[in-house]
N, C-alpha and C positions, 0 to 999 in steps of 0.2 A: 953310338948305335942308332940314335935316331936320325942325327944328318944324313946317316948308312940308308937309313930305311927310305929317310925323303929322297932321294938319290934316284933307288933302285924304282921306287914306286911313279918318279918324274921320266926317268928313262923308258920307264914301260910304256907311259902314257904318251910318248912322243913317236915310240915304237908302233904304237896303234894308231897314232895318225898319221905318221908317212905311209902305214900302209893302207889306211883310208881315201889318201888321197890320188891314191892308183886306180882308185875303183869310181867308173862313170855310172850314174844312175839314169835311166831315163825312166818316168814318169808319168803313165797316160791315166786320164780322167775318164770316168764313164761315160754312158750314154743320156744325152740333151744337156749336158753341163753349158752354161752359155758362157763359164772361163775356168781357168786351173785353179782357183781361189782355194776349192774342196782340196786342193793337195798340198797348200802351201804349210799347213802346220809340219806335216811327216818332211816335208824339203826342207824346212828349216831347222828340222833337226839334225836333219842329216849331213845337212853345210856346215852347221856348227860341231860337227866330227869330223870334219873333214872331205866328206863324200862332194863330187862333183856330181850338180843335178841338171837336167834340161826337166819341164814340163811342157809339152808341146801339145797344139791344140788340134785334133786331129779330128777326120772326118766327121764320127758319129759326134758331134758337137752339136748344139741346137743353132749355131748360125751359120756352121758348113752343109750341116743337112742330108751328109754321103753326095759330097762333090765330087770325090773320086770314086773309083773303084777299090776292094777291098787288096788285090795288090800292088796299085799305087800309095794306099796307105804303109805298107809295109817300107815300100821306098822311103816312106818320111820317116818309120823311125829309121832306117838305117840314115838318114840324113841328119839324126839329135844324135845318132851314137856317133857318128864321122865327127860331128863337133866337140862333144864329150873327149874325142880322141884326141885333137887337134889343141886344146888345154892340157893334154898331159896324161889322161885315160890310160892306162893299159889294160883293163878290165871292164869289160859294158856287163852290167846287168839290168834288163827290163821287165819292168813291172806296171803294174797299173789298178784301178778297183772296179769291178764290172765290167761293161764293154774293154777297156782298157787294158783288162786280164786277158781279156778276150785275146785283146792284139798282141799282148805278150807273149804268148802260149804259141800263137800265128806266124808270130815271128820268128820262133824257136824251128815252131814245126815245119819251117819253111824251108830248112837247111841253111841259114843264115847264121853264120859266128856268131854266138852270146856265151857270158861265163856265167851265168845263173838269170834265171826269173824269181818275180813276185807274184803272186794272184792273191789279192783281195779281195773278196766277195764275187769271184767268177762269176760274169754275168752274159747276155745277150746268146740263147739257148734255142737257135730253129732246129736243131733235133727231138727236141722234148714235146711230148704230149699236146698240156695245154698253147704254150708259147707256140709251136708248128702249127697247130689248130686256127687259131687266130687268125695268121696271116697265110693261109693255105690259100684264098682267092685271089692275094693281091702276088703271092710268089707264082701262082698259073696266069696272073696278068702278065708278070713280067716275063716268062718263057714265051708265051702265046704273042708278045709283044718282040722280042728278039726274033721269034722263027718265020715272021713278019717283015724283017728289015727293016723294025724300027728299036735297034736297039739303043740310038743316041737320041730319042724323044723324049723332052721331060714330060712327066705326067707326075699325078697322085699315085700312092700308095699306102699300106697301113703301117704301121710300126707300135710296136707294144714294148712299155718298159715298168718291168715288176705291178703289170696289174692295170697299167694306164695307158692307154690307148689315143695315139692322134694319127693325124692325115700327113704326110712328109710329101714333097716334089723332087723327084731325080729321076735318072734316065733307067729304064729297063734294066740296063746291064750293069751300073751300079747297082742297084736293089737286090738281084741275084748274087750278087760279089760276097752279098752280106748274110742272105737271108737265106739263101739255098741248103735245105736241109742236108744237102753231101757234100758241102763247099766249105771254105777258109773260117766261116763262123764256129764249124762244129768243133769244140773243145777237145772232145776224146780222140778225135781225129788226128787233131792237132800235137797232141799228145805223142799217140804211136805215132807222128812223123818224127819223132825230135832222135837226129842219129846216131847221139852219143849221148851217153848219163852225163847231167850237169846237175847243180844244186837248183830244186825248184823249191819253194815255201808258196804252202798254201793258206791264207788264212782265212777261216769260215765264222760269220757272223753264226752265233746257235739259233738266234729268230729268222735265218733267211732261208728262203724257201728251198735254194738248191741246199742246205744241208742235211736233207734228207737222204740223199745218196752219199752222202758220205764220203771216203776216200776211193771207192770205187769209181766213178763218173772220169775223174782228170788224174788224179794221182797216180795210182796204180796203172795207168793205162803209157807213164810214162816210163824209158829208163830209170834204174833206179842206181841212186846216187847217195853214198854214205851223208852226205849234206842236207840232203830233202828234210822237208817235213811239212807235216799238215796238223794245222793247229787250230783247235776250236778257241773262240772267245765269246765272251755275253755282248754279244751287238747284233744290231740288224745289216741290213745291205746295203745302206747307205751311211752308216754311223762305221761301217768295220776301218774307211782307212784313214778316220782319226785314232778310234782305239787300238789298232793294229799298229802304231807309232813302237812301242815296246818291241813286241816282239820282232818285225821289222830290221831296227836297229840291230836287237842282239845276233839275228843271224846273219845281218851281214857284218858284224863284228868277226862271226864266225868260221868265217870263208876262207 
């Protein structure tokens, strides 16, 4: 009975990983990360189940600076998911923690093939209040600058992250790409674009500021998919996607 049990309980666990290793993960860091370092704990656990990971270092990075545009960014992930695929992928899901959510959701929203996102501490917010307030002179810089003919001029502009505030150099039309309160940045947007219900996981640090709105902001605003879910945890907004490793895993176990 017990070789029975060991058997059954070896079989399972082999069953879950071949079917882990059908599923690509890609991976985006937040905003001014100056490398994916912050992500390596949640990727190495999820290699060690089997999951295929890219972490790719994308625009909002503090030594890219928004070199592209925010739909050239999107081309890159599809360029981790093509390689993800190209190892044996049959299933992309993208995720990432603040700006990173950002671009997951962008992604999604984009009409682009994904079989589920992550959002970790959803971040980088020019819809909202205070965050739109901030940078309301340097987003009428960058309009006032494109309807100019000068929308491939690098110049300054502002950029604010959870509270901190510096000076960034990119071209007009990047800036916009990103920071336009009706454009690819806005979450809820992004949200009602996504065509079809897929599994989204939300996971909300309880000390970060967007979880004050709760599941209405991104959630709700997306198809709804017996998969979903949004999940509070005791972290902040930049501690969520070490502590987020748990729950993380168990839902894409559960896909």
């Amino acid at each position: 009975m017990k070789k029975l049990l060991a058997f059954l309980i070896l079989a399972f666990s082999v069953a879950c990983f071949a079917g882990n290793e059908d599923v690509g993960v890609v991976l985006m860091h937040g905003k001014w990360a100056k490398s994916t370092l912050g992500l390596a704990p949640l990727a190495r656990e999820l290699e060690s189940r089997g999951f295929k990971v890219v972490t790719p270092l994308m625009p909002w990075s503090e030594g890219r600076e928004y070199d592209v545009d925010y739909p050239t960014a999107l081309t890159e992930i599809d360029a981790a998911a093509k390689a993800l695929r190209s190892k044996g992928a049959k299933r992309i899901v993208v995720g990432g923690q603040s700006f990173g959510a950002n671009g997951a959701i962008a992604f999604a929203g984009s009409g682009r093939e994904v079989d589920g996102i992550i959002l970790m501490a959803p971040g980088h917010v020019p819809d909202i209040g205070g965050f739109r307030q901030t940078l309301a002179s340097s987003v009428s810089k960058a309009k006032q600058m494109i309807a100019d003919g000068k929308a491939d001029e690098k110049t300054s502009f502002d950029d604010s992250n959870q509270g901190r505030k510096k000076t960034i150099f990119t071209t007009p039309k990047n800036y916009l790409s990103y920071f336009d309160p009706e454009g690819l940045g806005v979450m809820p947007k992004s949200a009602r674009g996504i065509s079809k219900p897929i599994p989204i996981l939300i996971v909300m640090g309880s000390q970060d500021s967007l979880a004050r709105l709760g599941e209405a902001y991104i959630f709700n605003q997306a198809p709804k998919h017996p998969k979903s879910a949004y999940v509070t945890i005791d972290s902040d907004h930049f501690s969520t996607q070490t502590q987020a490793i748990p729950e993380v895993v168990k839902w894409l176990e559960s896909l």
